[in-house]
C-alpha positions as CSV (number, residue, x, y, z in Angstrom):
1,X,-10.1,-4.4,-16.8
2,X,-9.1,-1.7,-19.1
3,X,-5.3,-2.6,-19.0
4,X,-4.5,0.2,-22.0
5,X,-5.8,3.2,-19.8
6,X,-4.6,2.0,-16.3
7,X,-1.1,1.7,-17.9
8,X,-1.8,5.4,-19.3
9,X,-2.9,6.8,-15.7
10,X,0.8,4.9,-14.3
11,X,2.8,6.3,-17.0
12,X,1.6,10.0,-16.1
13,X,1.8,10.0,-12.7
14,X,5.2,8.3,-12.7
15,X,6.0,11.0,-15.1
16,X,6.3,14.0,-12.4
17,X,8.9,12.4,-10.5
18,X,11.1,13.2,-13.5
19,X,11.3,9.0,-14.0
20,X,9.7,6.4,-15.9
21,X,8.7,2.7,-15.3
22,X,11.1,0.4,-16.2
23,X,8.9,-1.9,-18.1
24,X,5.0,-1.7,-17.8
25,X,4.0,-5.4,-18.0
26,X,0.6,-6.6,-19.4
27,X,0.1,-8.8,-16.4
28,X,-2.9,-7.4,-14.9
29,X,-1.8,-8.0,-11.3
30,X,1.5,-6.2,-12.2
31,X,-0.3,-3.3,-12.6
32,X,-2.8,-3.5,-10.0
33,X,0.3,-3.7,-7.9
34,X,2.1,-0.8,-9.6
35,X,-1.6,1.5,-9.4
36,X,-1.9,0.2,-5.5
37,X,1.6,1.8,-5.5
38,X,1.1,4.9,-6.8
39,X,-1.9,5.3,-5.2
40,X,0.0,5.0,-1.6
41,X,2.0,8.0,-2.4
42,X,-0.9,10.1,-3.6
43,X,-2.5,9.7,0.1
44,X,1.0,11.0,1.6
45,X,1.6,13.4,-1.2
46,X,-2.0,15.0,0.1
47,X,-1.1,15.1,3.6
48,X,1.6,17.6,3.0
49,X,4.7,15.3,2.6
50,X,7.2,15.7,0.1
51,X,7.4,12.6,-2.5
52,X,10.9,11.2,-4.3
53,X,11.7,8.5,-5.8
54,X,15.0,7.1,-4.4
55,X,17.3,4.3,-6.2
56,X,16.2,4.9,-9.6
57,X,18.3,3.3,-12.5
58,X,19.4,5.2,-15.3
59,X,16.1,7.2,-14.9
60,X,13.9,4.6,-14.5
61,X,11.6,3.4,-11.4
62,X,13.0,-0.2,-11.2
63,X,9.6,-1.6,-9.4
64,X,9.9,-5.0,-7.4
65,X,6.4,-7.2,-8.9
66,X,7.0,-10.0,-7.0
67,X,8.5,-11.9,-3.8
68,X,11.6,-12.7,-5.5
69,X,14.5,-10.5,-5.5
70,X,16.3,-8.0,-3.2
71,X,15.0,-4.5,-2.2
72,X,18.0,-2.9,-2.8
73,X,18.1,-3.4,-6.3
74,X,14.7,-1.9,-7.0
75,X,13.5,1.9,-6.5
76,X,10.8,2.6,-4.0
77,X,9.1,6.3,-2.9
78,X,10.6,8.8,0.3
79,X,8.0,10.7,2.1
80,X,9.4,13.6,3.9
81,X,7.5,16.0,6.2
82,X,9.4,17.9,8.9
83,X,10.9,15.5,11.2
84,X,8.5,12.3,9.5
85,X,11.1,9.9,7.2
86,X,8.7,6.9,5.5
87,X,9.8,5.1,2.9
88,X,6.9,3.3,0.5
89,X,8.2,-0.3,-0.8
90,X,6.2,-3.1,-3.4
91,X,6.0,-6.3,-2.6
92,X,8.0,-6.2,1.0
93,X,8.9,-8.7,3.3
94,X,7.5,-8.6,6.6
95,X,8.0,-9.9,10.0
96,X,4.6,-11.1,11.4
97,X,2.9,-9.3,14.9
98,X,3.3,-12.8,16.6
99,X,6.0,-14.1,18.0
100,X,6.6,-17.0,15.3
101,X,8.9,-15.5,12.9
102,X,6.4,-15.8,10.1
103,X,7.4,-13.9,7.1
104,X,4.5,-12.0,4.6
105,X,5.1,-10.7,1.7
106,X,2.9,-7.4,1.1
107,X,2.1,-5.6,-2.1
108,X,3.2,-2.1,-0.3
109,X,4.8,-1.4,2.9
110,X,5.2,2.3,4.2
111,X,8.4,1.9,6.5
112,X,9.1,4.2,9.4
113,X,12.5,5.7,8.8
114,X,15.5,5.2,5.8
115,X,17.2,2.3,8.4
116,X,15.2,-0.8,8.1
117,X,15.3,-1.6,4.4
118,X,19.2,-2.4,3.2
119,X,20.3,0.4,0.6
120,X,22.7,-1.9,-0.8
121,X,24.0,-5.9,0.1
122,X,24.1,-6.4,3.6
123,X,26.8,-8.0,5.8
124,X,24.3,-9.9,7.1
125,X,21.6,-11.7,5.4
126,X,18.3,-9.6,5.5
127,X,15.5,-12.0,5.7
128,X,12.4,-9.6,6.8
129,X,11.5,-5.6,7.8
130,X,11.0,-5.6,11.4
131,X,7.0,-5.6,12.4
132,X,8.0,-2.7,14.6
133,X,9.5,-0.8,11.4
134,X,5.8,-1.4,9.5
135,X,3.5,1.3,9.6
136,X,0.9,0.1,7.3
137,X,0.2,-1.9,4.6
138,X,-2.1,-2.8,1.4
139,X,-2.9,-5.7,-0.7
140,X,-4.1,-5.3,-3.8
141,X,-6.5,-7.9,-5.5
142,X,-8.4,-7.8,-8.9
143,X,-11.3,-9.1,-7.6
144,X,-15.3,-8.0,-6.8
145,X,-15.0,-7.8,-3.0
146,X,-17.2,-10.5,-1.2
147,X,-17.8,-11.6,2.2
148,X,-15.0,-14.5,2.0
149,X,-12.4,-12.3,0.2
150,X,-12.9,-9.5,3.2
151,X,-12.4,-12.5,5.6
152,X,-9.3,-13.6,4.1
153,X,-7.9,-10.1,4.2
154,X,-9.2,-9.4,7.9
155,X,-6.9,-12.9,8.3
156,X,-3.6,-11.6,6.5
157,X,-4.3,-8.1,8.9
158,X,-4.6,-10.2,12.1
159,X,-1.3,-11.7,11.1
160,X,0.6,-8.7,10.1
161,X,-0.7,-5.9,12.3
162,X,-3.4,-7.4,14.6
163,X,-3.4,-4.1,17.0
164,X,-5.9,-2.7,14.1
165,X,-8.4,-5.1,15.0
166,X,-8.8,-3.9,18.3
167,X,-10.3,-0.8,20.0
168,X,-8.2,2.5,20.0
169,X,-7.1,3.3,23.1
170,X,-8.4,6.8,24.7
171,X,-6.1,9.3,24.2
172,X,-4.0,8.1,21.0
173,X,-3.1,10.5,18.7
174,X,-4.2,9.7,15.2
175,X,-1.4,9.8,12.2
176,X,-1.3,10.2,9.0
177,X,-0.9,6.8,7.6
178,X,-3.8,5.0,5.9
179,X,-5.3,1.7,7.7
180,X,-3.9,-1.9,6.5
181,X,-6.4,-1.3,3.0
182,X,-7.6,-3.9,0.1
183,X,-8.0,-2.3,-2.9
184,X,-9.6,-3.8,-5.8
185,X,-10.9,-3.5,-9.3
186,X,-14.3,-4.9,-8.5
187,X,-17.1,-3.5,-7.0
188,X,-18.1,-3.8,-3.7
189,X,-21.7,-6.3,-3.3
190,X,-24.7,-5.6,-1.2
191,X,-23.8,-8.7,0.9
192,X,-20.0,-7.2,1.5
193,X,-21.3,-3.7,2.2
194,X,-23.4,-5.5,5.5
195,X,-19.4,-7.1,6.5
196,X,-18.1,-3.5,6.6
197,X,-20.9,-2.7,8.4
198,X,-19.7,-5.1,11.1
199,X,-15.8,-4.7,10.8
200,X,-16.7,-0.7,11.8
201,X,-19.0,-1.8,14.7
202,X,-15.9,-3.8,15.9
203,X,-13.7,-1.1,15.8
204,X,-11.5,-2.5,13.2
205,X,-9.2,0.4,11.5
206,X,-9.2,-1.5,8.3
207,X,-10.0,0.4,4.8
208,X,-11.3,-1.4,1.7
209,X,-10.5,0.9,-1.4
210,X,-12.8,-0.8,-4.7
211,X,-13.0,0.3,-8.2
212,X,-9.6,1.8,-7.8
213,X,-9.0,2.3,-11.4
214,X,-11.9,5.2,-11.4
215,X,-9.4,7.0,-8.3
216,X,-6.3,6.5,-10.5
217,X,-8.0,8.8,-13.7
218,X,-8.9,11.3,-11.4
219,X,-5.8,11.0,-9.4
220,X,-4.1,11.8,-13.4
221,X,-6.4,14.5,-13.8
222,X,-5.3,16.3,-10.7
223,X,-8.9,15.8,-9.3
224,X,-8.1,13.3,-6.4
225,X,-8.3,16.0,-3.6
226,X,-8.3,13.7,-1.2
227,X,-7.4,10.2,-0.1
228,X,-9.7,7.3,-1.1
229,X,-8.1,5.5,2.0
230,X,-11.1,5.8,4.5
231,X,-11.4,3.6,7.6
232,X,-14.4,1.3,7.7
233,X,-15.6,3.2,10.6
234,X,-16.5,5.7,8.7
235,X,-19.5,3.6,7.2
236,X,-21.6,3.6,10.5
């Protein structure tokens, strides 16, 4: 992993917004996390919504790198387009789609609406976003993708949003969010390709995004034209 140019690629697209990164750490998953980040808000920007960063401090995009700490006291992206509010958060805690009150914490959340995430402390203490307030999620791994590691994540989708996993209904109207997504540094392996193969025959609306670092360049060079989020289904 090239950790000098990925931090390059973040720094410039961070840049536009008028704001920089708080502090770039050389942890590699750090900035896998902070790429998978800005690589969410490219796919919105593309569909026509208007990006902003909200809550930053003195200038600076204040980004939340782990499960420890309080939304409210980090920055986080607003995607506006016409009536559509989302809001794009790192490293989120979620309410799981089962009724267990399990808790995930995901490398980015998109949140429907500006009401679900506290702006500031809350009365109450805010444990988890509602699973009804998630509208998709990724996880970001620096890994080559292999047959277990696209198990694992098919596991963590089942948990979070399992509806993906199933056949779309006739008749439902397709958005513009991207599909619960792993994106990687690693390649994708002949053995993994055959996996995908079989998530798509199964209908599941899952996208795996690898080599990601090759989609942030172009995504600095104002070549990304479109979103590298595609549904498996696409494969077959």
């Amino acid at each position: 992993m090239k950790v000098a140019a990925i931090e390059k690629e973040l720094k410039a697209f961070i840049s536009k917004h008028s704001v920089q990164f708080e502090h770039l750490s050389i942890r590699e998953t750090a900035l896998l996390e902070l790429g998978a980040l800005t690589m969410a808000t490219e796919h919105y920007r593309l569909a026509g919504y208007t990006i902003t960063v909200e809550n930053a401090i003195n200038g600076l995009f204040a980004a939340k790198l782990s499960s420890r700490g309080h939304p409210y006291n980090f920055s986080w992206f607003k995607c506006v387009k016409g009536k559509e509010l989302y809001e794009i958060h790192s490293n989120l805690s979620v309410m799981g789609g089962h009724k267990d009150e399990a808790v995930y914490v995901v490398d980015v959340a998109v949140v429907i609406g500006d009401d679900h995430v506290p702006k500031a402390k809350p009365k109450k203490k805010w444990v988890a976003l509602n699973n009804k307030a998630l509208a998709t999620f990724a996880e970001v791994k620096k890994l080559v993708v292999y047959p277990m590691l696209l198990a694992q994540f098919i596991g963590i989708v089942h948990e979070i949003t399992p509806s993906m996993l199933k056949k779309l209904k006739a008749g439902t109207v397709e958005d513009d969010h991207f599909p619960p997504s792993l994106i990687t540094l690693g390649y994708l392996t002949a053995t993994s390709g055959k996996a995908l193969k079989g998530f798509a025959k199964r209908k599941f609306r899952v996208c795996v995004v690898h080599n990601f670092d090759m989609y942030l360049s172009q995504m600095r060079r104002g070549e990304a034209d479109k979103s590298p989020f595609v549904m498996v289904q696409s494969l077959i």
